[in-house]
C-alpha positions, 0 to 999 in steps of 0.5 A, spaced: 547 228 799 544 228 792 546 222 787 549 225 781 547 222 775 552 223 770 558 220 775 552 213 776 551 213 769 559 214 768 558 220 763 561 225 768 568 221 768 567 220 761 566 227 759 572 229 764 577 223 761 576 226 754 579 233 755 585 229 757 586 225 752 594 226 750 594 228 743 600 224 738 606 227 739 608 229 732 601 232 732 599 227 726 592 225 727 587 221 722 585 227 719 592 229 717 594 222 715 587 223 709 590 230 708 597 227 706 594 222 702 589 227 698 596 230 697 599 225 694 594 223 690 593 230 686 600 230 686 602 224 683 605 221 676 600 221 671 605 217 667 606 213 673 600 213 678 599 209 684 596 202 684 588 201 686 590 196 690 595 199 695 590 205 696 585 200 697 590 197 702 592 204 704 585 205 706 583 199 709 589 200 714 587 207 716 580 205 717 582 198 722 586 203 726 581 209 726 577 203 729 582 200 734 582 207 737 575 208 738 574 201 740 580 203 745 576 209 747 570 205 748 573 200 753 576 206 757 570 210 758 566 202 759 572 202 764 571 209 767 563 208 768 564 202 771 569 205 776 564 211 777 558 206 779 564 202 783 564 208 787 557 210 787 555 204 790 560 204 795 557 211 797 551 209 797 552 202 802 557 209 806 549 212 806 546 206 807 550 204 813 550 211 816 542 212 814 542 206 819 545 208 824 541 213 825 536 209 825 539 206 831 540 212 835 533 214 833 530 207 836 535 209 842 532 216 843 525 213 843 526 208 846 529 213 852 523 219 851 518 212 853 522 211 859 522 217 861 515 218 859 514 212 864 518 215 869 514 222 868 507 218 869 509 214 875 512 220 879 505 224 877 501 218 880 506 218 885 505 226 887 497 225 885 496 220 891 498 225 895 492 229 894 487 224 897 484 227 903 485 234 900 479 239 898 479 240 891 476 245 886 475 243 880 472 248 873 466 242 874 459 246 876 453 244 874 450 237 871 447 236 865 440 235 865 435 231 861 428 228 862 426 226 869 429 226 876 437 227 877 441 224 881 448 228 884 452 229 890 454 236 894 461 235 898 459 239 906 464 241 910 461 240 916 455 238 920 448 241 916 445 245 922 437 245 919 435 250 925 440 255 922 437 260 917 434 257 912 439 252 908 438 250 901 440 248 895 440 253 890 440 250 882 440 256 876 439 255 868 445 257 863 442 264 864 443 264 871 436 265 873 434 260 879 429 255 877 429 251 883 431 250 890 431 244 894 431 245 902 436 242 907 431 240 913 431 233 912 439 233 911 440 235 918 447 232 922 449 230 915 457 232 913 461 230 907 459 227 900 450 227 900 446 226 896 441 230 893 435 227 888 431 233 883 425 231 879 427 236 875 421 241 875 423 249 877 418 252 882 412 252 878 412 244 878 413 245 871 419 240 867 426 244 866 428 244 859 434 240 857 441 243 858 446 244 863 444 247 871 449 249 875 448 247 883 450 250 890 448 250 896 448 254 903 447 252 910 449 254 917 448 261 918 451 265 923 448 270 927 454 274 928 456 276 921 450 273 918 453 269 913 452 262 911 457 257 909 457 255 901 458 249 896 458 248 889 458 241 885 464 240 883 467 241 889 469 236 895 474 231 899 479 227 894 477 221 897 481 217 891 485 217 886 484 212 880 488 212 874 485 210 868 491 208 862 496 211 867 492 218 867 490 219 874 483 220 875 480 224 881 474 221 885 469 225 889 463 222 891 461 219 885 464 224 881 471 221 877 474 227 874 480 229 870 487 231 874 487 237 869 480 240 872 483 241 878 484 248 878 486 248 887 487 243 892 488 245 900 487 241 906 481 241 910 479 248 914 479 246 921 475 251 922 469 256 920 473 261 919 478 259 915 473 255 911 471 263 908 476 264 907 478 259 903 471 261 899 474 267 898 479 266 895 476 260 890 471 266 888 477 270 886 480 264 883 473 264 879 473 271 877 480 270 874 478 265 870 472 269 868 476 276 866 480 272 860 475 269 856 470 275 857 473 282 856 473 283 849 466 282 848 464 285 854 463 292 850 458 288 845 455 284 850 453 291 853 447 293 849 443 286 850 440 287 858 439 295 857 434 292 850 431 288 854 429 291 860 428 298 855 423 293 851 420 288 857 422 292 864 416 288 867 420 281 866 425 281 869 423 285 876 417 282 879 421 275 880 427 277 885 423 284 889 417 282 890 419 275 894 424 280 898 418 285 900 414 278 902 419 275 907 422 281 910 414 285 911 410 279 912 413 273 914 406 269 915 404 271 907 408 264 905 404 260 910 396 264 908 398 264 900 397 257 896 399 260 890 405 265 893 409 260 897 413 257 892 416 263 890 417 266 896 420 259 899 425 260 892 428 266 893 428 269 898 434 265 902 439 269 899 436 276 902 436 277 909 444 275 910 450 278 906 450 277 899 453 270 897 460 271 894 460 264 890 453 267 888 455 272 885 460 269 881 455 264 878 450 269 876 455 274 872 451 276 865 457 271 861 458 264 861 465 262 863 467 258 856 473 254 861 468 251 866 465 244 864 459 240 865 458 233 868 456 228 864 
């Protein structure tokens, strides 16, 4: 509520005090008094005129009374200005006291939304505990790499059968062109959270360039449908749930990641089949969170690859054809050639089977904006 000036300072009352004043009842005031008075002196007696001294007495009288009046009016408005202020002071303790207890009640409010917050903190802790044991997918799916070797874990759901297919762990630069692949012979019968070593060279034997590198894997191969089974980084067993400051932090292997990079839980597979299953749908989940970010500018992006090719068309083609043509044809070229293996070893693991989903999904032109590295 605004403070009004005027009614602090006493002026308003004053002012309103002042229009009703009550008038002499005769309706003589100082005024006609002096008129009389300049009447009776141009009407008095030259032969007899009124003595100096009761004019001056008459004058003096008249100024003593016009000054008790002022001074009475002066006292009155002091006394209303300082009722004014009587009051605004007690309008201002009202405030004061009102101001004060909403304060209270403010207190009260956040004092109750901690609690709650608390509550809400601990129930959420509580409901995170209940993920331990679970699989999870996190946006996590790639490690960023610098100089010299790196260090990471990859989560398998069942035992590595090193005779089955050719298993290997496939590692793809942010344009996601595979530049190394790591075999699986020597993790044969390991199952869970294992652990990998990279030198950080590309097939060629020469160092990779600082950056972000997504990682998968596939292993298992069946005969049947031709089919391997999948893994990424970023995904695995929550083996425990650590809170940091009250926030729950989900530890896999040796990753420790946020709750809010989970994108879905679900229990073990029990078996092969359901373990697809559940690929198919977290690579479903992946092109959803893909669709969002990158429909707008796919119309702009489209005349980048056809510039490409049309300009360079020999560089982007020899790499992923002539590997196939190598294994498919010739299965001994890769051990007569010194110079050919590692290429033909690289990439031709995804050819002879159907095509990897998750694959697929990693190898899309746009890089999705919502997926994080692991530092």
């Amino acid at each position: 509520m605004p403070i009004d000036l005027a009614e602090v300072t006493g002026a308003k009352a004053a002012m309103e005090k002042k229009k009703h004043e009550p008038k002499i009842a005769n309706g003589l005031d100082k005024d006609a008094f002096m008129k009389l008075f300049l009447e009776q002196l141009k009407n008095q007696d030259p032969t007899a005129p009124m003595e100096t001294d009761k004019i001056i007495t008459q004058t003096a009288q008249l100024t003593q009374v016009e000054m008790q009046e002022e001074s009475k009016k002066t006292m009155k408005e002091v006394a209303n200005a300082m009722q004014s202020s009587k009051e605004t002071n007690q309008s201002l303790k009202d405030f004061q006291g009102k101001l004060k207890d909403t304060l209270e009640h403010l207190d009260k409010g956040m004092d109750n939304s901690l609690k709650a917050s608390a509550l809400l903190t601990e129930a959420s802790g509580r409901n995170s505990v209940t993920m331990i044991g679970k699989i999870v997918e996190t946006d996590v799916k790639g490690i960023n790499v610098g100089k010299g070797k790196v260090n990471f874990t990859l989560y398998f759901d069942r035992p590595i059968k090193a005779s089955e297919g050719n298993p290997g762990v496939q590692i793809f630069d942010q344009n996601k062109q595979l530049v190394r692949t790591l075999s699986l012979k020597d993790k044969n019968g390991k199952q869970g959270y294992v652990n990998f070593e990279w030198d950080g060279l590309n097939q060629e034997g020469k160092p990779v360039k600082p950056g972000t590198y997504e990682i998968m894997a596939e292993y298992n191969l069946d005969p049947s449908s031709n089919k391997y089974l999948h893994t990424r980084i970023g995904r695995g067993e929550v083996q425990s749930v650590v809170f940091n400051k009250g926030k729950p932090m989900l530890r896999m292997g040796e990753m420790v990641l946020p709750m809010d990079s989970a994108l879905e839980f679900y229990d073990k597979p029990n078996s092969r089949h359901e373990q697809e299953q559940h690929e198919s749908l977290a690579h479903l989940v992946q092109a959803k969170l893909q669709e969002k970010p990158t429909t707008p500018p796919k119309k702009e992006d489209k005349p980048a690859p056809i510039a490409s090719s049309s300009t360079n068309p020999a560089t982007p083609h020899p790499k992923t054809p002539n590997p196939q043509e190598k294994t498919t044809q010739n299965p001994l070229a890769s051990k007569t050639s010194p110079s050919a293996p590692q290429k033909a070893n690289a990439l031709p693991k995804s050819a002879p089977h159907t095509p990897n989903p998750l694959l697929n999904a990693s190898k899309a032109p746009k890089p999705n904006p919502q997926e994080k590295s692991l530092t």
